[in-house]
C-alpha positions as CSV (number, residue, x, y, z in Angstrom):
1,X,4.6,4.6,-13.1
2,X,6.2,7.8,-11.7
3,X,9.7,7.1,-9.3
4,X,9.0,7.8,-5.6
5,X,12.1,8.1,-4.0
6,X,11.7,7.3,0.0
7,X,14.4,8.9,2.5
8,X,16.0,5.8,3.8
9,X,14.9,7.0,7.4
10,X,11.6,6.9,6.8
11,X,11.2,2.8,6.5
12,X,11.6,0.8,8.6
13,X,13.3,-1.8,7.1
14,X,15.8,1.0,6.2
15,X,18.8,-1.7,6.9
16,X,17.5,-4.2,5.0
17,X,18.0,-4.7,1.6
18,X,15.8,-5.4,-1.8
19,X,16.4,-9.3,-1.8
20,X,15.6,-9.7,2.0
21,X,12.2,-8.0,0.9
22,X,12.0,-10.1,-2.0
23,X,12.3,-13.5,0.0
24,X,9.6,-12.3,2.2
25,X,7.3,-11.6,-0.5
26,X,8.1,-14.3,-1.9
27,X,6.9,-16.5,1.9
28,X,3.6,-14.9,1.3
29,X,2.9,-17.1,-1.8
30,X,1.0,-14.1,-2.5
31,X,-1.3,-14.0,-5.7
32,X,-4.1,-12.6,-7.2
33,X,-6.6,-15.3,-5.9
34,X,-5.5,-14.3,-2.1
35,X,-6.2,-10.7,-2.8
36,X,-9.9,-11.7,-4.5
37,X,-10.7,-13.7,-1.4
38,X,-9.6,-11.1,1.1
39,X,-11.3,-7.8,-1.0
40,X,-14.5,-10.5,-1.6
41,X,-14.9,-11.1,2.6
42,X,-14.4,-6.7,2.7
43,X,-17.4,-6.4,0.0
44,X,-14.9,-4.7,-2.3
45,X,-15.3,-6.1,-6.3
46,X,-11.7,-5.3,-7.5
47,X,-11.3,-4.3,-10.9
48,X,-8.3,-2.7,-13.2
49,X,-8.0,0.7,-10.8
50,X,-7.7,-1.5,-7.6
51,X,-5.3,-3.6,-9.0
52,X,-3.1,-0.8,-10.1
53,X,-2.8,0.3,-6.5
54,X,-2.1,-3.2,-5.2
55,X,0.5,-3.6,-7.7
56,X,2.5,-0.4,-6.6
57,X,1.7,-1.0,-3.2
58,X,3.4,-4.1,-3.5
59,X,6.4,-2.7,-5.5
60,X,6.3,0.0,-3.3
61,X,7.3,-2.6,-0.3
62,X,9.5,-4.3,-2.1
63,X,11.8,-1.1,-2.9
64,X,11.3,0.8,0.0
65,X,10.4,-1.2,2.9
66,X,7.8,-0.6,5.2
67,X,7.6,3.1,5.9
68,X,7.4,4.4,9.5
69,X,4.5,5.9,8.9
70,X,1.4,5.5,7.0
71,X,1.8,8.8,5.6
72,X,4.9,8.1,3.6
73,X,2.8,5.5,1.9
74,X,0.1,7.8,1.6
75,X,2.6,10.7,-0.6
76,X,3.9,8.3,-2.3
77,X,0.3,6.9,-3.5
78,X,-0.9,10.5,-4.1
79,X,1.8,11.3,-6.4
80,X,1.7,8.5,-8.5
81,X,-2.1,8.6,-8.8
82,X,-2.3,12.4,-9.4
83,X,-3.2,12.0,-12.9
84,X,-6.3,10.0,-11.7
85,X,-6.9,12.5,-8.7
86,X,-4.7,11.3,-5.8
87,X,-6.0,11.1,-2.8
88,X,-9.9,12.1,-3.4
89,X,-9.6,9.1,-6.4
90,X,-8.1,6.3,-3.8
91,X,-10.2,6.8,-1.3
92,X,-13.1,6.3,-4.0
93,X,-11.5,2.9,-4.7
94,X,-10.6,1.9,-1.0
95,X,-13.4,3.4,1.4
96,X,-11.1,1.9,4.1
97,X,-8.8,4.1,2.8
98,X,-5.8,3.3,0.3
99,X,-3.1,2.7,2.8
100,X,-5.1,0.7,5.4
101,X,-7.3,-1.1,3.4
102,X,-5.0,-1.1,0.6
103,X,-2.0,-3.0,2.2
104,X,-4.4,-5.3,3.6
105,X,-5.6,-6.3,0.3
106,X,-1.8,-6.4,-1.3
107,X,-1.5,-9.0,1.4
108,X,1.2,-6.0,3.4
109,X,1.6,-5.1,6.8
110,X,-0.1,-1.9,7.4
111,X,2.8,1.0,8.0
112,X,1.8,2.7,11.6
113,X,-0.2,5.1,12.1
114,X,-2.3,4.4,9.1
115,X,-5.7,4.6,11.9
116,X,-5.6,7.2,14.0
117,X,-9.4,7.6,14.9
118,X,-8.3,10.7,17.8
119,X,-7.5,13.5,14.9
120,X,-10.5,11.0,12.4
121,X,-7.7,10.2,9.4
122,X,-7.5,7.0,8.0
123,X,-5.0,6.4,5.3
């Protein structure tokens, strides 16, 4: 997994640190079986790709916070997919696209901005 390193004034949990994160994560009682039921009621079969993304997304949280914007998420996802394609291979796996739909799957607040149906981008 490549490092993404997030300015600290992107997130905004920028003040917070990794356990506080961790605790919250840990509130979710978050596993695999939630994720099924939630990709199962968006017709999405998840297999080893989507998994992947959930994975980082989630790790992605947990180091970083939740970014300000959608499209910090978005960079970061690109780059660490770019052996697979970046963007134009996520959006393949996550036709809600891999931020939105994405986060929603890892059981993660969506970062703002992640909809913005006025320029027609969805992260």
């Amino acid at each position: 997994m490549k490092q993404f390193n997030a300015d600290p004034q992107e997130t905004e949990n920028s003040g917070k640190d990794t356990s506080d994160r961790l605790v919250e994560l840990g509130d979710q009682r978050w596993g695999r079986g939630k994720s099924l039921a939630l990709a199962k009621g968006e017709g999405v079969d998840l297999n080893d790709e989507h998994w992947a993304v959930i994975l980082f997304l989630r790790k992605f949280y947990l180091d970083h916070g939740l970014p300000i914007t959608a499209r910090i998420t978005a960079r970061a996802l690109n780059k660490n997919f770019s052996g697979q394609g970046g963007s134009k291979y996520l959006n393949r796996l996550f036709s809600g696209g891999p931020v939105t739909q994405g986060s929603r799957l890892a059981n993660l607040r969506t970062p703002a901005y992640a909809t913005d149906p006025s320029f027609g981008t969805s992260y």
